[in-house]
MMTF fields as JSON, N, C-alpha, C and O atoms, coordinates in Angstrom:
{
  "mmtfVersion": "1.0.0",
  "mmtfProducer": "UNKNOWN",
  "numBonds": 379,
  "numAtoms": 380,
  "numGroups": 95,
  "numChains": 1,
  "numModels": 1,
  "chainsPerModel": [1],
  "groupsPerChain": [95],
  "chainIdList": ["A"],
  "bondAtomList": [4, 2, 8, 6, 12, 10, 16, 14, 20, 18, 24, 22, 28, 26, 32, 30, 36, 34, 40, 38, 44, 42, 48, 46, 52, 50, 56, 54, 60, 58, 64, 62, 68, 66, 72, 70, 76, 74, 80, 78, 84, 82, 88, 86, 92, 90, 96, 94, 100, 98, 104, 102, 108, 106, 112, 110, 116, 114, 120, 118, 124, 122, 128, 126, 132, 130, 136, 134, 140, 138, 144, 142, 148, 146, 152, 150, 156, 154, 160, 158, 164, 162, 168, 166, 172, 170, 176, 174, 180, 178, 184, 182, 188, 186, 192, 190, 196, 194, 200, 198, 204, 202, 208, 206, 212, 210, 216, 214, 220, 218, 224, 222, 228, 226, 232, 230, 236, 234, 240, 238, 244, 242, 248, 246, 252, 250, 256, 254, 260, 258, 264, 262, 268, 266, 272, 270, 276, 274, 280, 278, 284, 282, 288, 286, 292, 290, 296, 294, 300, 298, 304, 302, 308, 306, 312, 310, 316, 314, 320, 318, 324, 322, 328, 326, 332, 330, 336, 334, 340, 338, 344, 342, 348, 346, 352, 350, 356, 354, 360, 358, 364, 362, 368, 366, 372, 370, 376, 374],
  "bondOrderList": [1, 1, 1, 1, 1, 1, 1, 1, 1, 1, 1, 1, 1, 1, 1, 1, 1, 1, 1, 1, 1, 1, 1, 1, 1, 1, 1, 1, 1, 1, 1, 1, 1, 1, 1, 1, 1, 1, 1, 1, 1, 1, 1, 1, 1, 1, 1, 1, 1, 1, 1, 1, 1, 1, 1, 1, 1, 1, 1, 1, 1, 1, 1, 1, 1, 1, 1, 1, 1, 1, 1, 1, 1, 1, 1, 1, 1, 1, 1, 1, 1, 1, 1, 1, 1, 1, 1, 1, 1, 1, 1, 1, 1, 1],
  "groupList": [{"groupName": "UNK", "atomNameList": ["N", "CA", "C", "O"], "elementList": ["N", "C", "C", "O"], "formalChargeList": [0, 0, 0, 0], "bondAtomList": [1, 0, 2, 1, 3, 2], "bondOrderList": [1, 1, 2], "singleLetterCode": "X", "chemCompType": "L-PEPTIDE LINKING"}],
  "groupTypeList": [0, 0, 0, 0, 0, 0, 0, 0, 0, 0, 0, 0, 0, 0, 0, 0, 0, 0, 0, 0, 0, 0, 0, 0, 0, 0, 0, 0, 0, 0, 0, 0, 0, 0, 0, 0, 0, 0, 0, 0, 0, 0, 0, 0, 0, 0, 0, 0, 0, 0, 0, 0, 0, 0, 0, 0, 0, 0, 0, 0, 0, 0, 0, 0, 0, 0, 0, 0, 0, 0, 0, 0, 0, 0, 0, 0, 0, 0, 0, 0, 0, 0, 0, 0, 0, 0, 0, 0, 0, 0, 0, 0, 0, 0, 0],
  "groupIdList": [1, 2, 3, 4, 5, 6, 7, 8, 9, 10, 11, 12, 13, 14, 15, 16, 17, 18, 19, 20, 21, 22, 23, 24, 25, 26, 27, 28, 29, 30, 31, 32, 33, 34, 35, 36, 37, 38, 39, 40, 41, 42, 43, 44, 45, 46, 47, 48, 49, 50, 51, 52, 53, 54, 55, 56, 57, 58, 59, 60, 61, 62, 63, 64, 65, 66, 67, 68, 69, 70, 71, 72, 73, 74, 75, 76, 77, 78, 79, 80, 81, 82, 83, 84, 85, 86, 87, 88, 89, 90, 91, 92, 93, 94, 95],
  "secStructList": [7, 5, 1, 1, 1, 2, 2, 2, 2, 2, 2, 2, 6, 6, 1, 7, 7, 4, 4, 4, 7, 7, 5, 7, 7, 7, 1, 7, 7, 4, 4, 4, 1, 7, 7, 7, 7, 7, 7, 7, 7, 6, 6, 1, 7, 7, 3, 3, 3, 3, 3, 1, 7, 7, 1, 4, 4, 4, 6, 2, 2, 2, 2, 2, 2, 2, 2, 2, 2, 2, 2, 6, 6, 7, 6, 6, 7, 3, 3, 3, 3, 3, 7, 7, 1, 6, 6, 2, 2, 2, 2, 6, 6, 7, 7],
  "xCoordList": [-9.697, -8.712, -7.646, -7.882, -6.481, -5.247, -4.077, -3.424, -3.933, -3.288, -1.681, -0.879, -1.416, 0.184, 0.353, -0.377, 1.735, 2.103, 2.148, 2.165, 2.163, 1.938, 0.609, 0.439, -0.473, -1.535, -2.011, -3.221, -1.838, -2.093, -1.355, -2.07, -0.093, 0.524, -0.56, -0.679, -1.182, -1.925, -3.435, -4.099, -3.842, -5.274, -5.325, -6.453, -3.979, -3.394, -3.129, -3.56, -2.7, -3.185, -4.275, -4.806, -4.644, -6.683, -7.38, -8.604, -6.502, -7.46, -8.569, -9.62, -7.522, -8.385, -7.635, -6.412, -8.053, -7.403, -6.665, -7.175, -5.726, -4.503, -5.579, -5.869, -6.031, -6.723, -7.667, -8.09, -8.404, -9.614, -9.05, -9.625, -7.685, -6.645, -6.33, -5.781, -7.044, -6.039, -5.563, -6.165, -4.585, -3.877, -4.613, -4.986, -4.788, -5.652, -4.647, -4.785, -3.336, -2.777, -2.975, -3.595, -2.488, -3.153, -2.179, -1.152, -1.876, -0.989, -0.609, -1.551, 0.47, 0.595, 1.971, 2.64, 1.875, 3.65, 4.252, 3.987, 5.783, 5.704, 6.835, 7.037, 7.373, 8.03, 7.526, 8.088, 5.972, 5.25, 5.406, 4.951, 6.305, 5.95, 7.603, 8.452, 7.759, 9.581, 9.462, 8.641, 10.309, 10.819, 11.777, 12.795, 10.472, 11.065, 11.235, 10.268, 12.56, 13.194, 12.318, 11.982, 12.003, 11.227, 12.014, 12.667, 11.807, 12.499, 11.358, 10.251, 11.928, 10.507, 11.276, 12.064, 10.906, 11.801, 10.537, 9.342, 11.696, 11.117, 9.434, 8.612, 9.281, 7.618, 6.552, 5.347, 7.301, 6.316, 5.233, 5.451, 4.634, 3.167, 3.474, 3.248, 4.009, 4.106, 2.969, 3.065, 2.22, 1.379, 1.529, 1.968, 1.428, 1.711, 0.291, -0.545, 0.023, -1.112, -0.969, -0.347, -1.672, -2.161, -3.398, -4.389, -3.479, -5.312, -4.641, -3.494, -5.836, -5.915, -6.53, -7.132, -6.565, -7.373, -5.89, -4.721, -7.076, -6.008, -6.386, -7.345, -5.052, -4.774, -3.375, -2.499, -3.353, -1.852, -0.564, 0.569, -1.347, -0.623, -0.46, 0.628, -1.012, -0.383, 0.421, 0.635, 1.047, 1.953, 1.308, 2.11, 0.313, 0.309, 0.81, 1.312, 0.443, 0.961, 2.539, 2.922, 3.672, 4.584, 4.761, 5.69, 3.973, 3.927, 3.243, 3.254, 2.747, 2.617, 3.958, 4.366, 4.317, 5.847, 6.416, 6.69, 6.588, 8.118, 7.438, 7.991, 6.041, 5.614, 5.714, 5.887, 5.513, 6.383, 7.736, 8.249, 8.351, 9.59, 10.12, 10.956, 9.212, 9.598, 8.472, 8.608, 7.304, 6.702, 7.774, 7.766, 8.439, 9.072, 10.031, 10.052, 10.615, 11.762, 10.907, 11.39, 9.481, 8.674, 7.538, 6.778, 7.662, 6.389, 4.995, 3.89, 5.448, 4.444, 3.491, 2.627, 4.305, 4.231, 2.707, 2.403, 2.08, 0.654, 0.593, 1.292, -0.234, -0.128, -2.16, -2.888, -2.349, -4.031, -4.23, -3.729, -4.989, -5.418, -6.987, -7.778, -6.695, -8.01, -7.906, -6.914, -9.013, -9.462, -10.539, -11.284, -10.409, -11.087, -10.947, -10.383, -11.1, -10.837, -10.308, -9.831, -10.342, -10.054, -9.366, -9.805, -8.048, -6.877, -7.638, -7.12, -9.393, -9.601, -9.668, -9.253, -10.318, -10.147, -8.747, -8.556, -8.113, -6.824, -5.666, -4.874, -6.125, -5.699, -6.017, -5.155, -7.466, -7.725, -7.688, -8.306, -6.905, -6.372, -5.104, -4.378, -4.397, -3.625, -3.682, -2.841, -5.068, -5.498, -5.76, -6.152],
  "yCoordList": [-10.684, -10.87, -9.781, -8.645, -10.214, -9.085, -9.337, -10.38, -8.645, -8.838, -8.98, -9.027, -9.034, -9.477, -9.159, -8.455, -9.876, -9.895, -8.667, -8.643, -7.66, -6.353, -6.212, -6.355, -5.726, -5.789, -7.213, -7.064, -7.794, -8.517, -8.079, -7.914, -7.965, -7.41, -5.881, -5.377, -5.488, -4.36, -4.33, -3.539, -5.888, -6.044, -6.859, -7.149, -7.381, -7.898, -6.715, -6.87, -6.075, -4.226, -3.943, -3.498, -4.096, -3.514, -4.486, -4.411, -5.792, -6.482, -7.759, -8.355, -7.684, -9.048, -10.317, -10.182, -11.314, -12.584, -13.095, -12.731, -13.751, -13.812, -15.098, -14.976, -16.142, -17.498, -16.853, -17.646, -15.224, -15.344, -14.499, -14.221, -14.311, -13.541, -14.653, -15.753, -13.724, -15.247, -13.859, -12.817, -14.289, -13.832, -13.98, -15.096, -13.139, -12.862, -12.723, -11.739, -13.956, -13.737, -12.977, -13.579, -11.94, -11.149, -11.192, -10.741, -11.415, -11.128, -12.124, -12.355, -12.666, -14.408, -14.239, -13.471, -15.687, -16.182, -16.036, -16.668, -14.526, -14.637, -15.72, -15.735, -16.513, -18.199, -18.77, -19.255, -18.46, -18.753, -18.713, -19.408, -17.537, -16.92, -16.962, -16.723, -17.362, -17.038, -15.895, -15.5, -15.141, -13.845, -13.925, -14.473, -12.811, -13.417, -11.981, -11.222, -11.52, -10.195, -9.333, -10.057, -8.214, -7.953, -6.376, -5.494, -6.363, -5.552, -5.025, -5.507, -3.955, -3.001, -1.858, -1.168, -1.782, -0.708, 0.608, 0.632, 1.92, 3.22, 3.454, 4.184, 2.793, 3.118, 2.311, 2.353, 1.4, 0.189, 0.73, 1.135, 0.569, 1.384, 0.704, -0.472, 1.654, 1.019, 1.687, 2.612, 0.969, 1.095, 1.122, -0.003, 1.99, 1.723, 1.807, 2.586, 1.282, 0.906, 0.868, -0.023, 2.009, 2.149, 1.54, 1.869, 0.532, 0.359, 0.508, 0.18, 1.23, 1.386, 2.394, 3.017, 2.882, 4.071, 5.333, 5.393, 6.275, 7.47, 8.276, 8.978, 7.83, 8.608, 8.747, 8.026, 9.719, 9.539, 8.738, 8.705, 8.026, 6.501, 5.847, 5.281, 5.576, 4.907, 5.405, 4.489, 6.367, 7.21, 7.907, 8.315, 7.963, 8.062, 9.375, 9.509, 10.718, 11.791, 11.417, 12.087, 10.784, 10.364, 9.242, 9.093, 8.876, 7.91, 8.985, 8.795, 9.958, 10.873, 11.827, 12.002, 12.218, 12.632, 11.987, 12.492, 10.591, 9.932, 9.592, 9.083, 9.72, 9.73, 10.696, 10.557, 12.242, 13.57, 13.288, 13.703, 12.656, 12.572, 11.535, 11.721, 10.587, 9.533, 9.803, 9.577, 10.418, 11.091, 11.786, 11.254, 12.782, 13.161, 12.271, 12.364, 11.565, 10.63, 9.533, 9.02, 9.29, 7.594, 8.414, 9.039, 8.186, 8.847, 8.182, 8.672, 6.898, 6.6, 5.676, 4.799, 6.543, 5.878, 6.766, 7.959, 5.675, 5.587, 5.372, 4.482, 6.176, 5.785, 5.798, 6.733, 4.699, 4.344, 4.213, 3.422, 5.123, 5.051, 4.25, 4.193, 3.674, 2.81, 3.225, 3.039, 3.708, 3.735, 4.854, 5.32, 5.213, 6.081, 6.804, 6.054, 7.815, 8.606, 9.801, 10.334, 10.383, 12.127, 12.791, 13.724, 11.899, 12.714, 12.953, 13.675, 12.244, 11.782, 13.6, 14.008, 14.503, 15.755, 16.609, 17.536, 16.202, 16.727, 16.02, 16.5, 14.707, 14.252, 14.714, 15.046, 14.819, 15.384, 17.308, 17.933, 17.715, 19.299, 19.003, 19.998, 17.623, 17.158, 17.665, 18.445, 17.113, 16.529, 17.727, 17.794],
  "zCoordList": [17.382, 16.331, 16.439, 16.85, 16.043, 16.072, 15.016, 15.026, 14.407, 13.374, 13.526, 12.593, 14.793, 15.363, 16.529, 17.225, 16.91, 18.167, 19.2, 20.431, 18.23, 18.79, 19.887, 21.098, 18.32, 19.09, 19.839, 20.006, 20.074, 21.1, 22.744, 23.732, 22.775, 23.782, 24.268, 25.385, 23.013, 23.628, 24.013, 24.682, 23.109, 23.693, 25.001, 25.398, 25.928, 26.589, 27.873, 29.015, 27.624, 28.487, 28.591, 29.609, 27.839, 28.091, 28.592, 28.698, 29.06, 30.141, 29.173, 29.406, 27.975, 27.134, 27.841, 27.873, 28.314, 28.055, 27.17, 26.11, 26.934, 26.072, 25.29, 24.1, 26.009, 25.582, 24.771, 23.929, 24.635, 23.735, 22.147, 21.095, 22.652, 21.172, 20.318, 20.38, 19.301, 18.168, 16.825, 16.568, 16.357, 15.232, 13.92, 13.56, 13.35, 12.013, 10.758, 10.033, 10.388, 9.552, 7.817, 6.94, 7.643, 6.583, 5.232, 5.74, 3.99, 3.5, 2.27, 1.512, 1.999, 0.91, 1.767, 2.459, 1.131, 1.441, 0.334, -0.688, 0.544, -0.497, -1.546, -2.76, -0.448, -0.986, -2.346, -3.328, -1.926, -2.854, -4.287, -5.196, -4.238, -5.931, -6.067, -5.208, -7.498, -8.514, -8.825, -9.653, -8.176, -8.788, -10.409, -10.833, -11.018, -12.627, -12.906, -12.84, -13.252, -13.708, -14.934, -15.872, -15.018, -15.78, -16.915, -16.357, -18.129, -18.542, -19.463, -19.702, -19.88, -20.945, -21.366, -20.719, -22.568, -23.168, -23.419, -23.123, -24.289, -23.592, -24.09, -23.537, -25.016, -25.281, -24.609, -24.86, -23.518, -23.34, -21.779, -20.638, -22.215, -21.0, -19.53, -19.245, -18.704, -17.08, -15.781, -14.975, -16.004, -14.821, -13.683, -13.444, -12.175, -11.4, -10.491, -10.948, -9.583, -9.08, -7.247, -6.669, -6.53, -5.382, -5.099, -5.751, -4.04, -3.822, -2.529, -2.223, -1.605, -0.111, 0.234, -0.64, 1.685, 1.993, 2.043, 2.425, 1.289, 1.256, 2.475, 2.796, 3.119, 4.609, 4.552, 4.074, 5.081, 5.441, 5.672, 5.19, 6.757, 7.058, 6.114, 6.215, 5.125, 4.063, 3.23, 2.436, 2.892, 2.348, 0.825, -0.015, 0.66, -1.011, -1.678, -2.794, -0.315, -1.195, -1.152, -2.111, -0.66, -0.886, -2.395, -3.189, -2.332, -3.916, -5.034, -6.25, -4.467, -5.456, -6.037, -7.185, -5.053, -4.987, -6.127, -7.216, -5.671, -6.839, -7.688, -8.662, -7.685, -9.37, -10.351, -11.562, -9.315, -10.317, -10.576, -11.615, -9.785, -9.815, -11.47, -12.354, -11.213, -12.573, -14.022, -15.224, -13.154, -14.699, -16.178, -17.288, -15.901, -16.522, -17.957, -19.184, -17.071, -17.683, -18.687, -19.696, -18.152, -18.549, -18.773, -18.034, -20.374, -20.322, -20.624, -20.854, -20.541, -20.361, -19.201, -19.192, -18.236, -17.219, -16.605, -16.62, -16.153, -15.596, -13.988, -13.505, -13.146, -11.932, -11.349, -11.015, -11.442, -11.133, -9.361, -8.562, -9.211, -7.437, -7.969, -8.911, -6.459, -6.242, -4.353, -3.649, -3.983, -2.297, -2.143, -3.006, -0.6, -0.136, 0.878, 1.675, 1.389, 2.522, 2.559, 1.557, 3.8, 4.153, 2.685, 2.013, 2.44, 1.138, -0.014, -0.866, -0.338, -1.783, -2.301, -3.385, -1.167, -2.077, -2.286, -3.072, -1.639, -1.863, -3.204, -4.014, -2.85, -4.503, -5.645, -6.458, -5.911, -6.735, -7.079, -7.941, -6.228, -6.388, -6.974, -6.975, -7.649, -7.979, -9.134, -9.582, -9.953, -11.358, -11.915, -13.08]
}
């Protein structure tokens, strides 16, 4: 399985057969869904929500960042982690 054209070109280098690659589409369509404008005024509770593994590669101490950044202004703005990995003790030197 390969999750795009990429890795395939690279399990395609390492001497896989192209006939035993198949694409592991991951994700929604997002056609799917009406984008419906959303508004909330200053007391109204905004949640913001990370799920994934906390590594680097996924950016979170960067989403931690612009959450100091918009904490201030929204106060009631909420930011909920959900994952696991190497960052989880360094996040929490956050708290």
């Amino acid at each position: 399985m390969a999750l795009g054209s990429d890795m395939v070109r690279r399990l395609q280098d390492l001497g896989c057969p192209k006939e035993k690659i198949r694409i592991q589409h991951l994700g929604i369509d997002p056609d799917q869904f009406v984008f419906q404008p959303r508004t909330c005024a200053p007391n109204d509770r905004i949640v913001l929500l990370y799920c994934g593994r906390l590594v680097e590669k996924k950016g979170i101490l960067h989403a931690l960042e612009a959450f100091a950044l918009l904490a201030p202004k929204w106060k009631t703005l909420e930011f909920r982690i959900i994952g696991d990995g190497y960052l989880k003790a360094k996040l929490y030197s956050f708290l």
